[in-house]
C-alpha positions in Angstrom: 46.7 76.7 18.0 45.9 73.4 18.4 43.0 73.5 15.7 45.1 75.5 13.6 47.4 72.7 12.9 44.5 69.7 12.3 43.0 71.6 9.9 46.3 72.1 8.2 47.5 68.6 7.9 43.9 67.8 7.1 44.1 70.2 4.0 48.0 68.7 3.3 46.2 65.3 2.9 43.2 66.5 0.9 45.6 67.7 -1.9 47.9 64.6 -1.8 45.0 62.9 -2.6 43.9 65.1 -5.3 47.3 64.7 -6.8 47.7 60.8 -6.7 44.0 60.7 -8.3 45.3 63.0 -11.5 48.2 60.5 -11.7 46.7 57.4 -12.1 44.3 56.1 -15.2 40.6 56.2 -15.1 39.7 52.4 -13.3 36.0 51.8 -14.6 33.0 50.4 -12.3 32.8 46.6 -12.3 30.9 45.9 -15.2 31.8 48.6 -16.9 32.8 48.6 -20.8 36.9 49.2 -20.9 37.7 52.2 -23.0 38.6 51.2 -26.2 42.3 50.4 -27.7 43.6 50.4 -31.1 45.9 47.4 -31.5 48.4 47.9 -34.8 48.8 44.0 -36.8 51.5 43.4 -38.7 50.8 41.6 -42.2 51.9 37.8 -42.0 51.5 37.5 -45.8 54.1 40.9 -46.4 57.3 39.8 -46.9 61.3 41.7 -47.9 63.4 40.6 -50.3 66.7 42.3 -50.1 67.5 41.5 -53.8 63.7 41.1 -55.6 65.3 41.6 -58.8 66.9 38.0 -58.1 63.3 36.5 -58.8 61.3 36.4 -62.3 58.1 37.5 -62.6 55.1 35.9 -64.7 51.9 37.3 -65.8 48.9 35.4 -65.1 47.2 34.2 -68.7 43.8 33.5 -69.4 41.6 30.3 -70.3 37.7 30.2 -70.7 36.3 27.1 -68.8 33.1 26.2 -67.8 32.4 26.3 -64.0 32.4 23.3 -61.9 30.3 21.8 -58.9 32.2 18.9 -57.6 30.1 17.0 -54.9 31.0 13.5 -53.4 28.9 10.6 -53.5 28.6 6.5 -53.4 27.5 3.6 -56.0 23.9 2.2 -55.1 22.3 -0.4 -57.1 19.5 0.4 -59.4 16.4 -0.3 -57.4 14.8 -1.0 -60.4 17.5 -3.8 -61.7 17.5 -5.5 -57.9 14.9 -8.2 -58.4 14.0 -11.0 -55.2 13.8 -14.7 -55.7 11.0 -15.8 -53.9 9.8 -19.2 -53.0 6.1 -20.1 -53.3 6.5 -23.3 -51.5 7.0 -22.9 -48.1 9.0 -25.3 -46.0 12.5 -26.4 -45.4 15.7 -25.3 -47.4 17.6 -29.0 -48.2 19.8 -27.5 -50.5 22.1 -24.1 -51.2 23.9 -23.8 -54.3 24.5 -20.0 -54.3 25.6 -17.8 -51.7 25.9 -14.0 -50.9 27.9 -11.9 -53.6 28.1 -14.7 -55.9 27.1 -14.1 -59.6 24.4 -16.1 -61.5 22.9 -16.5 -64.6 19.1 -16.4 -65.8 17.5 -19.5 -65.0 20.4 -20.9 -62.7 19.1 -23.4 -59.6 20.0 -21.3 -56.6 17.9 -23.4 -53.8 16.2 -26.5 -53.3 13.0 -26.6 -50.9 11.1 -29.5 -49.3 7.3 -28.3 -49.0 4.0 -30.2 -47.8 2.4 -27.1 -50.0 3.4 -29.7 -52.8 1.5 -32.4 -51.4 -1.5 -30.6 -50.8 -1.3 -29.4 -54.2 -1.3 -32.5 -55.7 -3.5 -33.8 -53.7 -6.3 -31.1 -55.4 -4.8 -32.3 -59.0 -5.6 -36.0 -58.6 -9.0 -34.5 -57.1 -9.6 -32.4 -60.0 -8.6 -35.1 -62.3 -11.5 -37.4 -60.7 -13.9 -34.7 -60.8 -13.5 -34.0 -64.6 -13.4 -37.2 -65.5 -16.8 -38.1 -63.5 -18.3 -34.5 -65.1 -17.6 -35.7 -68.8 -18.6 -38.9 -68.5 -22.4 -37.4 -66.8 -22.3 -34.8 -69.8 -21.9 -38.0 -72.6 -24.5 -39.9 -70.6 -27.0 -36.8 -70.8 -26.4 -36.0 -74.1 -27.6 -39.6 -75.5 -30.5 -39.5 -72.8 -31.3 -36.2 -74.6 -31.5 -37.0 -77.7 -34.1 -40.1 -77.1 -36.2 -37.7 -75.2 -35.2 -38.9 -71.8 -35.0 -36.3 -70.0 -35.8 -33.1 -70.3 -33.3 -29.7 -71.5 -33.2 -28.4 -68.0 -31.0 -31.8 -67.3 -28.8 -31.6 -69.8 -27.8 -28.0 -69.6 -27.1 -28.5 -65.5 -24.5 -31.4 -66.8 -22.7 -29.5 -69.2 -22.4 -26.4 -66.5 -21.0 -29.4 -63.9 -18.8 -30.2 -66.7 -17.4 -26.7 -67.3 -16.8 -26.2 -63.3 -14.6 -29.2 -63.1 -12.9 -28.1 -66.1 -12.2 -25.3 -64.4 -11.2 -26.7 -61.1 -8.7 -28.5 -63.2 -7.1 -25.7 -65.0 -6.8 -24.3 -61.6 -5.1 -27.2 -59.6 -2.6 -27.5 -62.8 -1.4 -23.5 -62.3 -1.5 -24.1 -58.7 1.4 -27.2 -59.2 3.2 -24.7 -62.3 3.4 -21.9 -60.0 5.0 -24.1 -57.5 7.3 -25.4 -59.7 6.0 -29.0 -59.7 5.7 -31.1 -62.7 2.4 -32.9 -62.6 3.5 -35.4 -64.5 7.0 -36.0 -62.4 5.4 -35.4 -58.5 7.7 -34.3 -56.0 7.7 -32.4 -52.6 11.0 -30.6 -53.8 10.9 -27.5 -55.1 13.9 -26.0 -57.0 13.9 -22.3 -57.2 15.5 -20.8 -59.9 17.3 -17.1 -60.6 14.9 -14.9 -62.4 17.8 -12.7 -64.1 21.3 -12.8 -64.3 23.1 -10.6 -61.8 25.0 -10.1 -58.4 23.7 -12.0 -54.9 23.5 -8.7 -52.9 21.0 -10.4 -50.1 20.8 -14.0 -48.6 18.4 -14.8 -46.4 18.3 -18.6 -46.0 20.0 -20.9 -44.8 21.1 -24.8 -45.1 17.9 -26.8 -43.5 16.2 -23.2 -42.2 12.8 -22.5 -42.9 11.6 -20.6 -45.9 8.3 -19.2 -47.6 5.7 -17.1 -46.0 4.2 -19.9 -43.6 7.4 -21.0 -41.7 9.7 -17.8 -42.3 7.4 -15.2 -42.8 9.0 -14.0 -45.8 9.3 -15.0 -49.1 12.2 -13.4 -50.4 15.3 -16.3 -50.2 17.8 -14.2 -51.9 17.9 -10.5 -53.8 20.0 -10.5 -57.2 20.7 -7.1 -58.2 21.9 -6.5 -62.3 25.1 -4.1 -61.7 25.4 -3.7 -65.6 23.8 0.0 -64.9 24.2 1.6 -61.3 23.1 4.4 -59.3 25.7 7.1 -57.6 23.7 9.1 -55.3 25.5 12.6 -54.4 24.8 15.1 -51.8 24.2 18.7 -53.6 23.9 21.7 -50.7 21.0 23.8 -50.6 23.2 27.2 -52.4 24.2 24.3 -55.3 20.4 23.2 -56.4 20.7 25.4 -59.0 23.7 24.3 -60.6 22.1 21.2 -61.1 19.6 19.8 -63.6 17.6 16.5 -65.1 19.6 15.0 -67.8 22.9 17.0 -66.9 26.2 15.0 -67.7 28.4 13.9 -64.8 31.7 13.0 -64.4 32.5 10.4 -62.2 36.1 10.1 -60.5 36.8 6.8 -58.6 38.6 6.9 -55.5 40.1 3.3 -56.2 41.0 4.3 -59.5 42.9 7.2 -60.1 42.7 9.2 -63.5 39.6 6.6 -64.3 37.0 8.9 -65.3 33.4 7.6 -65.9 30.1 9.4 -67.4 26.7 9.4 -66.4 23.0 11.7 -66.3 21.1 13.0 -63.6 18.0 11.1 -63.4 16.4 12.4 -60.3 16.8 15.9 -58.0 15.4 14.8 -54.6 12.6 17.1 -53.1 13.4 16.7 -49.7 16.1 18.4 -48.5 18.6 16.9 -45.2 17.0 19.1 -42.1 20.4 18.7 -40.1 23.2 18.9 -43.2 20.7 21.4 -45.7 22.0 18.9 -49.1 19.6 17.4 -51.1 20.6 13.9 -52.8 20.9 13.7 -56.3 20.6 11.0 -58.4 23.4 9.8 -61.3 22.7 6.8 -63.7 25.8 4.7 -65.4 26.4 2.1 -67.0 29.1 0.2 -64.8 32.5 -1.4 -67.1 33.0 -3.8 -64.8 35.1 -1.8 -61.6 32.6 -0.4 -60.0 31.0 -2.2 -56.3 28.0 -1.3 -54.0 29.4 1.5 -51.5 32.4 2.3 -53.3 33.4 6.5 -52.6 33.5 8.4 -55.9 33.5 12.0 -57.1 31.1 13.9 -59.3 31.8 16.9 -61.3 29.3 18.6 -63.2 29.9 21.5 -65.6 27.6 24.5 -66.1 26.4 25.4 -70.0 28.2 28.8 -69.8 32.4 29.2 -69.5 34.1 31.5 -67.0 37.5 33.1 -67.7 40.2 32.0 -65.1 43.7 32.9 -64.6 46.3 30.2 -65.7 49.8 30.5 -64.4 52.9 27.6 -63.9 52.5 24.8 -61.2 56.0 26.2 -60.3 54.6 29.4 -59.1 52.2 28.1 -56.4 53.1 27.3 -52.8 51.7 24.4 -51.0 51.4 24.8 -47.2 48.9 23.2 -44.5 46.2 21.8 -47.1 46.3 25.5 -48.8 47.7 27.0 -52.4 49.4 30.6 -52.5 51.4 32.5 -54.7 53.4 35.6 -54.1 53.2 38.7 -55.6 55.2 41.8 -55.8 53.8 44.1 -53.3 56.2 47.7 -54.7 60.0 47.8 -53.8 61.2 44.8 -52.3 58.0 43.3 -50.6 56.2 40.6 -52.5 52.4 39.4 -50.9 51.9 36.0 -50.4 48.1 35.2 -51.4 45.7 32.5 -51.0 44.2 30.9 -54.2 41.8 28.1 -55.5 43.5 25.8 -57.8 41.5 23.9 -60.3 42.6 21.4 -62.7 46.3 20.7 -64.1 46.7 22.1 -68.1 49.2 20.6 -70.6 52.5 22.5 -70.3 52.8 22.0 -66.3 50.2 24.7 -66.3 47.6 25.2 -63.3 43.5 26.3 -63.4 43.2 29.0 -60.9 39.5 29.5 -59.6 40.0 32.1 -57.3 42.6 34.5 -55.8 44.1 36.2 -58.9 43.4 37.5 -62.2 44.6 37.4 -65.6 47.0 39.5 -66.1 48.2 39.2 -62.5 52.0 39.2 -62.0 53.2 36.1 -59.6 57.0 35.1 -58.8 57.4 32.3 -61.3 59.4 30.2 -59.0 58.2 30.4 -55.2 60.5 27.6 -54.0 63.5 30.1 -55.0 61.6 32.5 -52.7 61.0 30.4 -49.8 64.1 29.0 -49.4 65.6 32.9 -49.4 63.5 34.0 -46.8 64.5 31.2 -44.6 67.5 31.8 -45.2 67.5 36.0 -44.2 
């Protein structure tokens, strides 16, 4: 009797079990993948207008333009207009009449140098002087020696070649003192170094009683004058752009500092080496600079393609600027207009606006979306 009733309540629990299991969801393993759930999304961009007839539609019109690659970039000078005023002599600087960024003209004294190189050189000069003299005075003595038959042709010919050595010693002493910028007729141990072209002071390195030239500085470069009249703007074209570009292509150059100021230069150079880390290759624009453009300055190129692209064209009135992005809205059927994201491109006579991207021509927009804004705020 007594095992009658275990195996009763044992079969009672058994089926309570088997119930509560049925009741309750499938619990996966650990690890196990969930099963998976649709989730339903409303449409952010799908919005109801209780009265849409309240709001004027436009159509979308149509303007062929070519397509545009705008890629930012910086002035550089032209490595081939930045020239560096050397000094020959070395020695100490006793005098600075220029400094960095100044402008200078062509032949404009820019430095003064005290140099024993001058002495030395002179030194040779006088030497050379000597040694001529002595040769042509041997030469006239042999000649007349010569012609009585007192010594022989051998003689003679070895006083004219002594002759023609010191000549040339001579010649070479009198460059030496020229290229040090020495008259050697007014000696001095100063050396005034001059600019070679007219231009901008982009580098300075001397200084007031420092050391200069290649002996005592290690460098002969004092200063570097760059000609600005013609610049460099070197741009940053990504790797999916190259194409776009070419060798003699225009460019249009926007200056940050100047607003609406729109300069015009070439492509000279497409650079083979592409960035490893940013994938951009730099690309090289030559223009002639009016005066307002400096080293480092920020600027915009835009360069247009050979072919034109039709674009939708609608009024500045109808597009919706929130958080760095354009939209417009339009009508979705019934009352729901959908607001959509497009590219803008340049402003058109008649408060009219480019669109790259996002709509057609022909596309209907709500012509005033401020109207619209303001009545879903207030709904």
């Amino acid at each position: 009797m007594i095992k009658k009733s275990i195996l009763k309540s044992a079969g009672s629990l058994a089926m309570c079990l088997l119930v509560a299991a049925c009741g309750k969801k499938f619990v996966p393993a650990s690890g196990a993948a969930p099963p998976p759930q649709v989730v339903e999304t409303s449409n952010t961009g799908l919005v109801t207008i209780a009265k849409p007839e309240q709001f004027s539609l436009v159509s979308a019109g149509a303007i062929e333009l070519r397509s545009k690659l705008n890629v930012t970039g910086t002035v550089n000078p032209d490595i081939g207009r930045e020239i560096p005023v050397i000094s020959l002599a070395s020695g100490r600087v006793v005098d600075i009449l220029t400094r960095l960024d100044d402008n200078v003209k062509k032949g404009q004294l820019l430095l003064k140098v005290q140099s024993p190189d001058i002495t030395n050189a002179f030194d040779t000069y006088l030497k050379a002087v000597d040694d001529e003299h002595l040769a042509k005075t041997q030469l006239d003595r042999a000649v007349i020696l010569y012609q009585h038959g007192a010594i022989p042709k051998s003689q003679l010919d070895q006083a004219q070649d002594t002759e023609q050595d010191a000549i040339a010693d001579l010649n070479a002493a009198e460059g030496q003192l020229d290229a040090l910028g020495v008259s050697k007729n007014h000696p001095s141990n100063i050396v005034n170094v001059y600019a070679p072209i007219s231009g901008v002071v982009v580098a300075q390195n001397v200084t007031n009683a420092a050391a200069t030239g290649m002996t005592y500085a290690g460098s002969s470069t004092a200063f570097t004058i760059a000609d600005l009249s013609t610049v460099w703007v070197i741009c940053d074209v990504y790797e999916n752009d190259i194409p776009k570009v070419r060798l003699g292509q225009q460019a249009f150059i926007h200056i940050d500092a100047y607003p609406g100021k729109v300069l015009i230069g070439r492509i000279s150079d497409i650079g083979p080496v592409l960035d490893p880390n940013l994938r951009t290759a730099k690309v090289r624009i030559e223009l002639q600079n009016p005066g307002i453009l400096r080293l480092g300055m920020f600027v915009t190129a835009t360069f247009e393609s050979n072919t034109k692209k039709t674009y939708a064209v609608i009024p500045a009135d109808a597009i919706l600027h929130l958080h760095d992005l354009d939209w417009v809205y339009i009508p979705a059927g019934g009352n729901k207009f959908q607001r959509v994201q497009v590219n803008t491109g340049d402003m058109l006579p008649g408060n009219k606006q480019e669109i790259l991207s996002g709509i057609a021509p022909g596309q209907q927009v709500v012509s005033n979306v401020l109207q619209l804004e303001a009545t879903l705020e207030a709904q």
